[in-house]
C-alpha positions in Angstrom: -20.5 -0.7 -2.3 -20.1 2.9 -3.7 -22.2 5.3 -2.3 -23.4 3.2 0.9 -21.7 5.9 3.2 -21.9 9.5 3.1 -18.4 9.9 4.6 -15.6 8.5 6.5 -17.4 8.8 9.6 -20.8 7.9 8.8 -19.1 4.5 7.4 -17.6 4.2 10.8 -20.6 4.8 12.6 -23.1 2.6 10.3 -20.1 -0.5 10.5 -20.2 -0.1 14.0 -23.6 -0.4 14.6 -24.2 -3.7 12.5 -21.1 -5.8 13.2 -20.4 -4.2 16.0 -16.4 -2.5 16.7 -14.2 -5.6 15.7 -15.7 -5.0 12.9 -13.8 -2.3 11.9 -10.5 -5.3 11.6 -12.0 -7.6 9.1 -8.9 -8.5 7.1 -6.7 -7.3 9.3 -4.8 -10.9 8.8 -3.7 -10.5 5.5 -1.3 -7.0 6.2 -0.3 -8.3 9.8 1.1 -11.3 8.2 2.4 -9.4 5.5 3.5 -6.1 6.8 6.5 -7.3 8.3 8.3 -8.9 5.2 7.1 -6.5 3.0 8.6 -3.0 4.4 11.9 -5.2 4.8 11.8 -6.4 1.3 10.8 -2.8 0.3 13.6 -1.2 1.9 16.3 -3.5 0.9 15.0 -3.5 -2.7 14.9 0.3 -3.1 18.5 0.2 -1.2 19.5 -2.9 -4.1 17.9 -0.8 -7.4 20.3 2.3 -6.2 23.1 0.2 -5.8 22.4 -1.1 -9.3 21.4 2.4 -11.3 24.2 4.7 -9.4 27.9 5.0 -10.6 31.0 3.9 -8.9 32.1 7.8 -8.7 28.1 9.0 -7.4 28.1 9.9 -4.1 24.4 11.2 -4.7 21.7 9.5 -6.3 19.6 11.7 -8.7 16.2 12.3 -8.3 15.6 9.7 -11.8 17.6 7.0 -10.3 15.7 7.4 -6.8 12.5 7.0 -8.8 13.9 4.2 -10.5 15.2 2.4 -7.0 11.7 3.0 -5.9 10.0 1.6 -8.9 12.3 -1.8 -8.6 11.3 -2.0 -4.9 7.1 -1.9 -5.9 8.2 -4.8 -8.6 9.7 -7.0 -6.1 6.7 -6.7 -3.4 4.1 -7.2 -6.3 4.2 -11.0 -5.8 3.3 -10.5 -2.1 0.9 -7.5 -2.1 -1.5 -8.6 -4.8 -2.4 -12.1 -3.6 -2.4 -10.4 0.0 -4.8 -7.6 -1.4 -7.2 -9.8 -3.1 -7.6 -11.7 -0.1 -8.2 -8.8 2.3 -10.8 -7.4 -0.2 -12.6 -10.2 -0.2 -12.7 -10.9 3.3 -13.8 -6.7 4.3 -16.5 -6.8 1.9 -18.5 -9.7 4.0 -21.5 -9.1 5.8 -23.5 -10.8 8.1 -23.9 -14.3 10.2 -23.4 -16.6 7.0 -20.1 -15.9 5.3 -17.9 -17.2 2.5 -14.8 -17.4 3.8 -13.8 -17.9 7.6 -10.8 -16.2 7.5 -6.8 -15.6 5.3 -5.9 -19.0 4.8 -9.6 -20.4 4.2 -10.2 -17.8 1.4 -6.4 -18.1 -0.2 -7.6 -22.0 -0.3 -10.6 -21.1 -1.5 -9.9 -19.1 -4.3 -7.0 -21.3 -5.3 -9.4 -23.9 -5.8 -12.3 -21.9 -8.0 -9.9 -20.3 -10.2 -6.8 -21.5 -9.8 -3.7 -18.9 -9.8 -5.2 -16.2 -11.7 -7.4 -15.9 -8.9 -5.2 -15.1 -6.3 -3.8 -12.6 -8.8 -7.2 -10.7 -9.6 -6.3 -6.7 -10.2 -2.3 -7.0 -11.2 -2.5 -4.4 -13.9 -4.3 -2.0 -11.1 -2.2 -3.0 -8.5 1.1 -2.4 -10.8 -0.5 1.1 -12.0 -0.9 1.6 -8.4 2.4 0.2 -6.6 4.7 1.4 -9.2 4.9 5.1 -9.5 3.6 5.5 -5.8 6.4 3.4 -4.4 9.1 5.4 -6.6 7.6 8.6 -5.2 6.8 7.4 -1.6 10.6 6.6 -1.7 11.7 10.2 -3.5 10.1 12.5 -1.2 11.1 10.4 1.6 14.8 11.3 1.2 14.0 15.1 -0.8 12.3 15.5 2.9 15.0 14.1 4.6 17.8 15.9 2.9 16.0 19.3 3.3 15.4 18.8 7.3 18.5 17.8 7.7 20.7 20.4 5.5 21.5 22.3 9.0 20.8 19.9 11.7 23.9 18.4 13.8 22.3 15.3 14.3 19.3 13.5 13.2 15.7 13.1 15.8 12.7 13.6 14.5 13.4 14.3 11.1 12.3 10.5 9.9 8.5 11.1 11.5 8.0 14.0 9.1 9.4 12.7 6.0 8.0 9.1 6.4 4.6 11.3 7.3 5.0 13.1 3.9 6.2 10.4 2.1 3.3 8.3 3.2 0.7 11.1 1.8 2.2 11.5 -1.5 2.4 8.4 -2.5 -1.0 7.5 -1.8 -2.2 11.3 -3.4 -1.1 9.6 -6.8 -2.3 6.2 -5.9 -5.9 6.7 -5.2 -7.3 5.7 -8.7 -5.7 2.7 -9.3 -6.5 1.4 -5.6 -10.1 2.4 -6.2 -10.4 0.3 -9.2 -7.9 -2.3 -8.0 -10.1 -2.9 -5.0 -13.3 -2.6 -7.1 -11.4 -5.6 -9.1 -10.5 -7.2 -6.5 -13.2 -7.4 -4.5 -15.4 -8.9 -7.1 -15.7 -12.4 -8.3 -13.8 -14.1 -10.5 -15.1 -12.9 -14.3 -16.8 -9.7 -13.2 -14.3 -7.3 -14.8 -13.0 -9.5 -17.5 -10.9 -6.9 -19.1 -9.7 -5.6 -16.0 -9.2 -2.0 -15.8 -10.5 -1.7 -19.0 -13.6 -2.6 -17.7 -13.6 -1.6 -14.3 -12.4 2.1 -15.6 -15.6 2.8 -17.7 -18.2 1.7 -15.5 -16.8 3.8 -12.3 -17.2 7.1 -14.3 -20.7 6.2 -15.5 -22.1 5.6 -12.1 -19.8 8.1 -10.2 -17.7 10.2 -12.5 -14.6 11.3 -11.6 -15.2 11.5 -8.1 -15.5 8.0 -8.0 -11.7 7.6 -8.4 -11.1 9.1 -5.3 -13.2 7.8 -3.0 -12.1 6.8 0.5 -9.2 9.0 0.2 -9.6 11.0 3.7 -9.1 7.8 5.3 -6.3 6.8 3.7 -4.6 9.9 4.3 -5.2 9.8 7.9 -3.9 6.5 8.0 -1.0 7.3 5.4 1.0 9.7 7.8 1.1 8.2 11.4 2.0 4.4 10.0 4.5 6.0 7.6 6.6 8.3 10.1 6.1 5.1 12.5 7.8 3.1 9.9 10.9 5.4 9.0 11.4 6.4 12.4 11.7 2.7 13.2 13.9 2.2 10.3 16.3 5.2 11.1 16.1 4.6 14.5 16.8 0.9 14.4 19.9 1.4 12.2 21.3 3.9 14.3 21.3 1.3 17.1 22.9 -1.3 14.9 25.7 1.1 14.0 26.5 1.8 17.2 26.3 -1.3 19.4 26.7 -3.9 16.5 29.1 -1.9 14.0 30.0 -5.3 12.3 27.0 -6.7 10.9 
């Protein structure tokens, strides 16, 4: 709940202490099962939306049409990640012996069955104001980074750890609102924010003003640049393999 924990650390520390470490993994399900198909989807889609925007004669995208490609690829994951971040929401924000739901699959059922569809899709319009322009941005200043670190390199190395990094952090600088509210959404029964933003927008700047929009972003951030560089570095790295040992597929 807002303003349980100080800071990052003192939410670490007070978690800890009454759930004990594993703890800290509550959810964890949901994005493990996820992660996978959705960077691959993600990748491929951004790749598609280029493919679609860009000319026959282009060899270069502009930056609008990267935004674009990047904007297509957070509508194609939307069906995935909101059902997926509802879930998780739900099952982080349990405390204690007696809980609601034992795990992924128990709550998906669960909520399926108290609400119906529009329960597993709590928090669209915040997750759509989030996913949307971060994704087109996480996917622009991946390849601006890309194409300034390489302009005199021979051949590429490390160049994908620093732009995934960077890519990672500014997408989630612009997405910080709209995850604080979609969570806030998201993590609420059904009917609590019956507007959706609209409602949950108001009442976070009465009780914590603009701040409030913002909160958890240090974690985030330390979070956003390691699994980002991981995830570009194992992209770039993985196709370089392909193209050399299995030039045909």
């Amino acid at each position: 709940m807002p303003g349980t924990y100080k800071n990052t650390l003192d939410a670490a520390r007070c978690i800890i202490s009454k759930e004990g470490f594993c703890s800290l993994y509550k959810g964890m399900l949901a994005p493990l099962i996820t992660a996978a198909p959705l960077s691959a989807i993600s990748i491929c889609t951004y790749h598609s939306g280029k493919n679609l925007i860009m000319k026959p004669e282009q060899s270069k995208a502009t930056n609008g049409q990267l935004m674009f490609a990047g904007i297509f690829s957070g509508i194609c994951i939307s069906p995935i990640t909101i059902p997926a971040e509802r879930i998780k929401c739900l099952l982080q924000i349990q405390v204690g012996g007696k809980r609601k739901y034992k795990g992924f699959l128990d709550c998906g059922v669960k909520l399926l069955k108290e609400g119906g569809i529009p329960n597993i899709f709590v928090g669209t319009g915040a997750s759509l104001l989030r996913d949307l322009p971060a994704t087109g941005v996480y996917f622009l200043t991946y390849e601006w980074t890309m194409e300034f670190l390489l302009r005199n390199a021979t051949k590429m190395t490390w160049e994908p750890i620093i732009a995934g990094g960077l890519a990672g952090i500014a997408s989630w600088a612009i997405a910080m609102p709209a995850d604080v509210m979609k969570s806030q959404i998201q993590s609420s029964p059904l009917g609590t924010y019956p507007k959706g933003m609209r409602s949950a927008f108001p009442l976070i700047l009465r009780k914590e003003g603009w701040f409030g929009l913002f909160r958890g972003t240090v974690p985030v951030l330390i979070r956003a640049f390691p699994t980002n560089a991981a995830c570009f570095y194992g992209l770039e790295m993985g196709l370089k393999f392909l193209n050399k040992h299995f030039p045909w597929l």
